[in-house]
N, C-alpha and C positions, 0 to 999 in steps of 0.2 A: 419435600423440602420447598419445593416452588411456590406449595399454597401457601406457608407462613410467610412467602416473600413478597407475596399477591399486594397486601395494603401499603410497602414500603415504594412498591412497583406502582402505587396506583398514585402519592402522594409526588414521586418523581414526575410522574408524567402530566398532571395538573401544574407543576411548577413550570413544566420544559413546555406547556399550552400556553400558558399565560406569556412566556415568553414572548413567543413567535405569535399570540394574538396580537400583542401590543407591535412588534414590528410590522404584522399584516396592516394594521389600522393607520401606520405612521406616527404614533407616538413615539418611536424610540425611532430615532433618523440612521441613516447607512452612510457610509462615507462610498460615494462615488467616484474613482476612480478616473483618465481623466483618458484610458484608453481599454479596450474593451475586457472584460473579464470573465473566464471560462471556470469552474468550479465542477472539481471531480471527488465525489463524497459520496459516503454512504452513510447507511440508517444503523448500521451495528457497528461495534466499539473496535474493531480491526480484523484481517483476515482476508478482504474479500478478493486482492490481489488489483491494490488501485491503485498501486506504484508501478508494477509492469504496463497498465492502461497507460499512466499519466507520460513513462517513457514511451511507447508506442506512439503517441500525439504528436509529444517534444520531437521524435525523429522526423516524421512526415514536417512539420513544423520548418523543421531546420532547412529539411531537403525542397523546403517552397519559398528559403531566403527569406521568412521572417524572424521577426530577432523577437525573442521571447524570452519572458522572470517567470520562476516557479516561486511561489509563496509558501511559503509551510511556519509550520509552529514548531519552535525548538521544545520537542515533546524530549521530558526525563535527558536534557540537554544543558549545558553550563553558558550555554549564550545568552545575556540577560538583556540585551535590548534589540533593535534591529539590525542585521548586517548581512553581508555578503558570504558565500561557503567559500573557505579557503582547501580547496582539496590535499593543500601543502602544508597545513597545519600539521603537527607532529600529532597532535589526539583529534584529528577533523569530526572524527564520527563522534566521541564525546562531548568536544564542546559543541558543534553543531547538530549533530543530528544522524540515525547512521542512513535513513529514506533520503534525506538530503543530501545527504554526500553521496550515497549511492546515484541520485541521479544526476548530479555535480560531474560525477568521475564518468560516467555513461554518456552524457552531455556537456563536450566541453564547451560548446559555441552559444547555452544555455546559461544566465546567471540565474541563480539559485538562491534566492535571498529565508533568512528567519531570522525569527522575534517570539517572544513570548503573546503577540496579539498578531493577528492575520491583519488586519485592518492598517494597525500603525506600520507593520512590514509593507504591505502594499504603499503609501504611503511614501514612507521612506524607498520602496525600488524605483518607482516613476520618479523621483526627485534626484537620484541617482543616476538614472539613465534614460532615454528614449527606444521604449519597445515598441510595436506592435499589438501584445498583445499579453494576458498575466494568467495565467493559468496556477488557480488554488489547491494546492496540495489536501486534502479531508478538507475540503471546505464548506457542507451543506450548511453544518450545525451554527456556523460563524456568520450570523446574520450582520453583523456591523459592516461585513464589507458587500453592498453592493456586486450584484454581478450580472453579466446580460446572456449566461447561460447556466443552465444547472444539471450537468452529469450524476444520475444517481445507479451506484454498482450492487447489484445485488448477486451472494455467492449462491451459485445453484448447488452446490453440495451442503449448504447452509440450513439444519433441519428447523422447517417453517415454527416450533414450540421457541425458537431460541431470539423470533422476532417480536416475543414479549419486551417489554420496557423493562430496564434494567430496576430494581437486581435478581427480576423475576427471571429474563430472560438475559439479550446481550442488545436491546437496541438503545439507542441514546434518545430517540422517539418512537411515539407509535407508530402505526403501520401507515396511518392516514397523510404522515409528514410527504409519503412519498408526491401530494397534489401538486409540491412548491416545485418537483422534478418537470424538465422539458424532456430529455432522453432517460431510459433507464436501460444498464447492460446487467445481463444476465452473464457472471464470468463463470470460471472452469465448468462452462456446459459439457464437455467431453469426458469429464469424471464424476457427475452428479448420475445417479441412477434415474430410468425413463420416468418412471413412475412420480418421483422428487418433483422432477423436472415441470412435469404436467400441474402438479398442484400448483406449483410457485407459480408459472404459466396463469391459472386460475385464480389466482388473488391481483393479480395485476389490474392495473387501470386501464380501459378498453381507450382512453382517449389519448394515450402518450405511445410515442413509439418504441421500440424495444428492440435490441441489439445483440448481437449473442457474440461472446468470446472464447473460444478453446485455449487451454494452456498445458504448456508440454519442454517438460525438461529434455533439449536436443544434446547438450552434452556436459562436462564438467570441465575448471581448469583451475592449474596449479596458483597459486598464489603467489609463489615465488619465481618458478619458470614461466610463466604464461601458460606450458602446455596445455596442449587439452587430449581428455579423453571423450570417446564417441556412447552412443548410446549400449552401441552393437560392440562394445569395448567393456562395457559395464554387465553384460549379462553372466550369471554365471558365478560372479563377483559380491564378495561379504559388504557390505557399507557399515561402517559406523554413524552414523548421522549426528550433528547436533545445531541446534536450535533453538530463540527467543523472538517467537512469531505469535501469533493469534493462534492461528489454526494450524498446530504441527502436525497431527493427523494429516490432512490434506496431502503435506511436505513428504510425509512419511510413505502416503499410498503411491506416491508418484515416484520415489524413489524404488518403493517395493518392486512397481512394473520393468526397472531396468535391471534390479541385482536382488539381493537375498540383505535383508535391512536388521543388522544387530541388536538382539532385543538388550543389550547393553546402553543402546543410543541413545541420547541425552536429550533433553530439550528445558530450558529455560523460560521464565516469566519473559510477555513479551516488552520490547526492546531493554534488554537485561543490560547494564552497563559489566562485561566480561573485567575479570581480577586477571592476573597474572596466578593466582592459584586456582581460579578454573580454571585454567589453558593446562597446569600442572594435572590436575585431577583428569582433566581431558586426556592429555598423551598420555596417561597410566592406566585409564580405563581402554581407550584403545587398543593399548600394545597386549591387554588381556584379551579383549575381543577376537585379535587374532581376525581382524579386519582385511580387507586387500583398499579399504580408502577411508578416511574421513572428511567426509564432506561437510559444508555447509551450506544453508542459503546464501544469497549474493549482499543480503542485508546485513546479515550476520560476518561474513566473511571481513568489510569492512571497518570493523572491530579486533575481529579474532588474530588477523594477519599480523600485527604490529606487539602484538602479547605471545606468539611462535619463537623460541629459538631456532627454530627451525622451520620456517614456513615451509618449506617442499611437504610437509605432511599434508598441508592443510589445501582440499581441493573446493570450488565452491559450484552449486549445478544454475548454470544457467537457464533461466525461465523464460520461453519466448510465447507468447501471446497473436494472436491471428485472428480475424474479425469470420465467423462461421453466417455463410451468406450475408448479403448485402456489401460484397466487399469496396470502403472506401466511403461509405457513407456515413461515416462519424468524422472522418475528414469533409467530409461534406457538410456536414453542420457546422460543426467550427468555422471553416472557411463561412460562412453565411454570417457570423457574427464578425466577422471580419472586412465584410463590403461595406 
């Protein structure tokens, strides 16, 4: 299947060249920004786990007293020109966004601005307010906005056939786009197998430095109580899962390692906008699973929660992230674009 997608893959990526030659060259100008701008993106279409990175930043960030806007694109979102995340909006994750709200509601001391253009959202947040400093939600690909750093994530479980140019493979560019990166993180290295790991390793660029991230679901909590359950609370225990992410595999192996994962468990297109009749088909397929949880991701949850009669069902696993050596040294870059 992939060789008849070969010349569809090959006409994209001549298109997606010419692009970025013409912004290389200065023909197509960037809007510069009027305080420094950090961009955290990758080369494939989602999955790599650049929302847990881009909150791990936002927190150090906070806890160093600078005031910082996240930018994002109201992606498959009802927001139609630029604005602020209202986490109090009754549909927040619909109209805005559910990555943006997600990091809204994680980061209160964070404003969190979308738009259907990254460029004119930046724009409009510095006119809005005085930050420090703007940090671009998927930002590589969004050449109009100027940036004075570029974070590029690549998933180590992410098999190297799939960083074909789309629609051969999953990348938005070729392999080569990675030269415009200053940093590149290698995320869920703790679940990618050694062997993976070494190749990706070996297509890298010897001149860019490289950063490694583990991720590891420590526990889950209720949506409705807060509670939470632990990992060593989960062993043992049926999960029902569901899901509207890139990569639910990933989601799935990671839930595998705490409980026994329902091959009933659902997973959706990703950011699916959730009906009130999947929540319905949800709690019926569950109560058939004869599950002890259903869980969700935390991307997902903020969706799914308000579509519950009963939220107490619904639990969501927390994803924390942790820098594997070098600890503190991508806060250290940032803070450089900062002085």
């Amino acid at each position: 299947m992939r060789f008849y997608l070969r010349p569809l893959s090959f006409l994209y990526d001549q298109v997606v060249g010419v692009k970025n030659n013409l912004y290389d060259k200065g023909v197509i100008g960037a809007y510069k920004a009027p305080v420094p701008v950090v961009s955290i993106g990758n080369l494939t279409v989602g999955g790599t786990g650049k929302t847990p990175i881009t909150d791990f930043c936002l927190k150090e960030l906070v806890a160093q007293g600078k005031k910082v806007a996240v930018i994002s694109r109201s992606y498959r979102a009802d927001a139609s020109s630029p604005c602020l995340v209202d986490v109090d909006h009754p549909f927040a994750a619909r109209y805005f966004g559910d990555e943006p709200v997600l990091l809204a509601q994680a980061n209160p001391q964070v404003s969190v601005y979308v738009g259907p253009s990254k460029w004119r959202t930046a724009k409009y947040a510095v006119e809005k307010g005085q930050y420090d400093l703007l940090i671009v939600d998927d930002g590589f690909q969004h050449r109009r906005l100027a940036r004075d750093l570029n974070i590029v994530i690549l998933d180590a479980t992410e098999s190297l056939a799939n960083y074909e140019v789309l629609p051969e493979g999953r990348a938005r560019e070729s392999w080569q786009g990675i030269g415009r990166a200053d940093v590149l993180i290698l995320s869920k290295c703790n679940l990618a197998p050694e062997e993976q790991l070494k190749q990706l390793e070996a297509r890298l660029p010897k001149d860019k430095e490289i950063l490694y991230f583990g991720y590891e679901i420590q526990q889950c909590r209720n949506q409705k109580t807060q509670a939470t359950v632990s990992r060593a609370d989960l062993k043992g225990k049926k999960l029902f899962l569901v899901s509207a992410i890139a990569r639910p595999d990933v989601f799935e192996k990671m839930m595998g390692e705490l409980g026994e994962v329902s091959p009933m468990s659902r997973h959706f297109r990703d950011h699916h906008q959730y009906t009130a009749d999947d929540v319905k088909n949800l709690e019926t397929q569950f109560k058939k699973s004869q599950a002890d949880y259903l869980i969700s991701t935390e991307k997902d949850a903020v969706k799914l929660r308000q579509l519950f009669n009963d939220a107490s069902l619904l639990w969501s696993a927390s994803l924390e992230v942790a820098e594997v050596g070098k600890k503190g040294r991508l806060h250290e870059i940032i803070n450089q674009v900062l002085r």
